[in-house]
C-alpha positions in Angstrom: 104.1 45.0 56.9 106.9 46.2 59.1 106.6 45.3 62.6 107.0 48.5 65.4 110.7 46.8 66.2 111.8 46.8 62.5 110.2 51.0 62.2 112.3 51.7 65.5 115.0 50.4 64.4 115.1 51.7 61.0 114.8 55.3 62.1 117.2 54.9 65.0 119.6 54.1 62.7 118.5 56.4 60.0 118.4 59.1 63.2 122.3 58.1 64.2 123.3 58.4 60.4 122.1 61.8 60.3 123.1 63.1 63.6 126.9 61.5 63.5 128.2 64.3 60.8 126.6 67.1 63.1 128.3 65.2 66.2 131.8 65.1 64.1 131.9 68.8 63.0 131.1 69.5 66.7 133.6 67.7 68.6 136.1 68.8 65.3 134.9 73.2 66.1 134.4 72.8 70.4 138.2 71.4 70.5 139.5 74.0 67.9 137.1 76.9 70.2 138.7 75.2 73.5 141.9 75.4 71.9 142.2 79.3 70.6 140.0 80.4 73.3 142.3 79.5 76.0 145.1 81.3 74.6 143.0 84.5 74.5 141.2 84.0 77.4 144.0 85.7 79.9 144.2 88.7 77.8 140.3 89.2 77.8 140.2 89.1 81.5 143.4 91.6 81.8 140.8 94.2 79.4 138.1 93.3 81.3 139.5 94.2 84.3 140.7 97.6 82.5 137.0 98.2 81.9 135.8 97.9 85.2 138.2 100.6 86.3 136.4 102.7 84.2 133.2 101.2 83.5 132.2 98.9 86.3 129.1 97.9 84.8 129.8 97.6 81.5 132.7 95.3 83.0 130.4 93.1 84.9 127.9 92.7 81.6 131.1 91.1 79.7 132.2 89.1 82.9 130.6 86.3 81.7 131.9 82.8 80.6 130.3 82.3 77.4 131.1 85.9 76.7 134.8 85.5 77.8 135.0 82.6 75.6 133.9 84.3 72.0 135.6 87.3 72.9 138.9 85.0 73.4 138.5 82.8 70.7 137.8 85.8 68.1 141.0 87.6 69.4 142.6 84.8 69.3 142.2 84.2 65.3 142.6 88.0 64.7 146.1 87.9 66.1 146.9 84.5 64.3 146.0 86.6 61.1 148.0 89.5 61.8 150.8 87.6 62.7 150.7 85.4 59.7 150.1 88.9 57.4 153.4 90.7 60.1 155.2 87.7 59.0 155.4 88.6 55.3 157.1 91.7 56.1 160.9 92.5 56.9 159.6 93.8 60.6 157.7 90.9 61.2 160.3 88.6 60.2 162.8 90.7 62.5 160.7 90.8 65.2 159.7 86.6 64.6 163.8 86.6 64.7 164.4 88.3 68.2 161.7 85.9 69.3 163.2 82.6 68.2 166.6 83.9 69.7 165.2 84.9 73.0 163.5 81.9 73.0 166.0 79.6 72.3 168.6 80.6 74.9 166.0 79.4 77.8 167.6 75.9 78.7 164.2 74.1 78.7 162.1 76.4 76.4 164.5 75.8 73.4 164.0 71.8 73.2 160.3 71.8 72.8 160.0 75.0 71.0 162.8 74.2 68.7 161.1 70.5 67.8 157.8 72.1 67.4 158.8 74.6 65.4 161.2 72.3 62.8 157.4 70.0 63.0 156.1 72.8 61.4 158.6 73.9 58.9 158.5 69.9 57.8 154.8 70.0 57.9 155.3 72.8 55.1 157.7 71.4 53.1 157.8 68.0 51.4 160.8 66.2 51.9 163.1 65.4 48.9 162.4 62.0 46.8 158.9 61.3 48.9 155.2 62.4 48.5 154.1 64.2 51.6 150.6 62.0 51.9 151.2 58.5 52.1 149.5 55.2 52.9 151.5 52.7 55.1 151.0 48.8 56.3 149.4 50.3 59.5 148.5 48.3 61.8 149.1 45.1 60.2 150.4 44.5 56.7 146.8 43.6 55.6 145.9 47.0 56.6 146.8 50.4 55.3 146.8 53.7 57.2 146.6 57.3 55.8 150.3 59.1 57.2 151.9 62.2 56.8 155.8 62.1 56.2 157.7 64.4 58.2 161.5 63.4 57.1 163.4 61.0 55.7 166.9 59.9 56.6 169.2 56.9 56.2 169.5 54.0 58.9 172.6 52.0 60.1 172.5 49.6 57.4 172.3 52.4 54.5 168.7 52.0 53.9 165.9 54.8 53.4 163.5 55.4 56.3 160.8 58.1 56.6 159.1 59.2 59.9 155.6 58.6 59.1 153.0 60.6 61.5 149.2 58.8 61.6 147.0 60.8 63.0 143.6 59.2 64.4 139.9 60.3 63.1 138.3 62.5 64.0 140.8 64.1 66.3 144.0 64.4 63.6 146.1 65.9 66.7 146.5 62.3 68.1 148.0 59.7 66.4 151.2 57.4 65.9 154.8 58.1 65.0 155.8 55.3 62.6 159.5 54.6 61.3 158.9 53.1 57.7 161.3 52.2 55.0 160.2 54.6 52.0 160.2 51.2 49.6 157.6 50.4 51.4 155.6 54.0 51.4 152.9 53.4 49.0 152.5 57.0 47.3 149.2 59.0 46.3 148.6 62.8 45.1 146.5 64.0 47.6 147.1 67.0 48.7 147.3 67.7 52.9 143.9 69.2 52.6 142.6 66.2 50.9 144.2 64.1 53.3 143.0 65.8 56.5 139.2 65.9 55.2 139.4 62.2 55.0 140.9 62.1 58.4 138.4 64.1 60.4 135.6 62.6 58.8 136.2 59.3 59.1 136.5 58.8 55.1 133.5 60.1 54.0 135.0 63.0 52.4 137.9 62.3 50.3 139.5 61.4 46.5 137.5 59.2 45.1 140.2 56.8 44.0 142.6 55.1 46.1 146.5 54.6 44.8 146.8 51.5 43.3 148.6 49.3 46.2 149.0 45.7 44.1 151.1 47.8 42.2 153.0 49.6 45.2 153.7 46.1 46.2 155.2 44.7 43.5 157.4 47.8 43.4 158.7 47.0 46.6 159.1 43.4 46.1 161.5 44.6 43.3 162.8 46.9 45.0 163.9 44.1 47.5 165.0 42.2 44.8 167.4 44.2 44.0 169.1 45.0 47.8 169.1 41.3 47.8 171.2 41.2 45.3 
């Protein structure tokens, strides 16, 4: 018969097991909420305060935080859905235009918004002669990493390199920039949205098969065979 440890035990663990997806999906939805609801969260206060010119009570029933927040945070995604729909039009993409030329004649403004912005396009589109979604000798060549490849170029000595991003579970926005000859890149077919459910929860969800890296290693020992000679 199980002793009280062994039934304390058991169900703590069983208990963790359980709670650890809820935990996951929260930390994943309060940073995203943080996130959007910030960027609304001036503009909600400016219409609040319009309100309260001529509605003071009305006004002081939304001055709340909680209520601030999903206010924010639902304007927020509505205006990251009209501007994704404006942007499929001529007038959104001349108005995008005027932006990205205002913006990139501020000295400071144009450096980050300009490498954020070429992130993204990258992030979109797969760069020639390489699968987007990756897995790389990362940290240690026994080791391998999920990465997302951003560009490839070609080093001093004439060889292949791609900038690998790995991005850390269950918070994908962190992560490590990794320069990593593409012999070495061992390929798969997952798609980004494969790739990123993996990510965020910690490999649970996922392709159930995994490339087949004994051959990706043979590959590149050929491959090296072949510089060599």
């Amino acid at each position: 018969m199980p002793t009280p440890d062994l039934h304390i035990k058991r169900y703590l663990i069983t208990g963790l097991l359980a709670f650890i997806p809820v935990w996951i999906t929260w930390v994943v939805f309060k940073f995203l909420f943080t996130l959007l609801a910030g960027v609304g969260a001036p503009l909600v206060n400016g219409i609040i305060g319009l309100i309260g010119l001529a509605a003071p009570s009305a006004a002081n029933a939304l001055h709340r935080d909680w209520v601030e927040s999903i206010l924010a945070f639902v304007l927020t995604v509505v205006a990251l859905y009209l501007l994704g729909w404006l942007s499929t039009r001529m007038l959104g993409r001349r108005i995008l235009g005027a932006v990205d030329s205002l913006l990139e004649r501020i000295p400071l403004v144009h450096t980050i918004y300009g490498g954020v912005k070429k992130l993204m396009t990258l992030m979109r589109n797969k760069p020639g002669g390489t699968q987007r979604v990756v897995l790389i000798d990362f940290p240690s060549p026994a080791l391998k990493s999920v990465g997302f490849v951003t560009r490839t170029f070609i080093d001093a000595a004439g060889r292949e390199v791609a900038a690998v991003y790995v991005p850390t579970t269950p918070n994908p926005t962190g992560g490590y920039l990794e320069l990593v000859p593409t012999e070495r890149l061992i390929t798969t077919d997952w798609s980004m949205d494969q790739a990123m459910a993996f990510i965020v929860s910690g490999g649970a969800v996922g392709p159930e098969q995994l490339p087949d890296v004994e051959r990706n290693a043979l590959r590149r020992v050929a491959a090296a065979e072949r510089v060599e000679q």
